[in-house]
N, C-alpha and C positions, 0 to 999 in steps of 0.2 A: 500809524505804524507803531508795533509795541516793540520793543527787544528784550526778550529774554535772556539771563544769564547761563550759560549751556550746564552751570552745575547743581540748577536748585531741583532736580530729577529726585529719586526717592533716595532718601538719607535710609543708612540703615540704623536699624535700633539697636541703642549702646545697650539696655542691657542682656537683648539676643546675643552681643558681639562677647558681653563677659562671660553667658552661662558659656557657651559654646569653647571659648580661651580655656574656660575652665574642666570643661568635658573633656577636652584634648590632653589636656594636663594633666588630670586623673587618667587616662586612659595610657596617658605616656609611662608612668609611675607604676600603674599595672602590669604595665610590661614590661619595662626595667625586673621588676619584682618576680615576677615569672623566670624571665630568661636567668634573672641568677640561683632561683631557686631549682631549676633545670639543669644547669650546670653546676651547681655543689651536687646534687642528684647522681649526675654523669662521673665527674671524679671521685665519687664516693664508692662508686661501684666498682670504674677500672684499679683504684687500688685494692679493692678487695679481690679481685680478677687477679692481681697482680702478683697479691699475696698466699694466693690458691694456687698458682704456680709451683709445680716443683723444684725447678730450678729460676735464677732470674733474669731477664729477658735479655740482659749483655751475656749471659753465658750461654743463652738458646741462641742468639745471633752469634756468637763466637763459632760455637759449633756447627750451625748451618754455612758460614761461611767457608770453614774450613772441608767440609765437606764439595762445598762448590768448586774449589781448586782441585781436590781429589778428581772430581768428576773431567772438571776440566783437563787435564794431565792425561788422563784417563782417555778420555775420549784425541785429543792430541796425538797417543801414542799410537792409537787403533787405528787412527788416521794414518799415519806416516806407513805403518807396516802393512793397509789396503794399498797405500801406494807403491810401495817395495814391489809387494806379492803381483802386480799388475807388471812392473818391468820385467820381470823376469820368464 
């Protein structure tokens, strides 16, 4: 009877295991490098969007909201007085 040790199965090769560490590595860095070069890209753009604008974008939401209550009031008011118009 022989016994074997159950771990001497195939060893992987060290230096498969560095090019490969190293592949991932460089690949990891490539991509870091992209995704910021992507995004200065993106901000560079919406400010210039931003500064194409006529007005800036706290006074387009000022006034868009302000008109949102108009509407709202508005419509509030139209309501109440279909309700009137219906009692009577």
């Amino acid at each position: 009877m022989t016994t074997q040790s159950p771990t001497t199965g195939v060893r992987p090769s060290s230096t498969a295991m560095i090019v490969g560490i190293s592949l991932v590595a460089t690949g990891g860095m490539i991509a870091i490098c992209g995704v910021g070069l992507a995004g200065a890209v993106m901000v560079k753009g919406a400010r210039r969007w931003i500064r194409a604008q006529q007005a800036p974008p706290t006074a387009i939401t000022g006034r868009k909201l302000g008109q949102a209550k108009v509407a709202t009031t508005a419509t509030s008011a139209w309501q109440s007085g279909m309700a009137g118009s219906r009692a009577r």
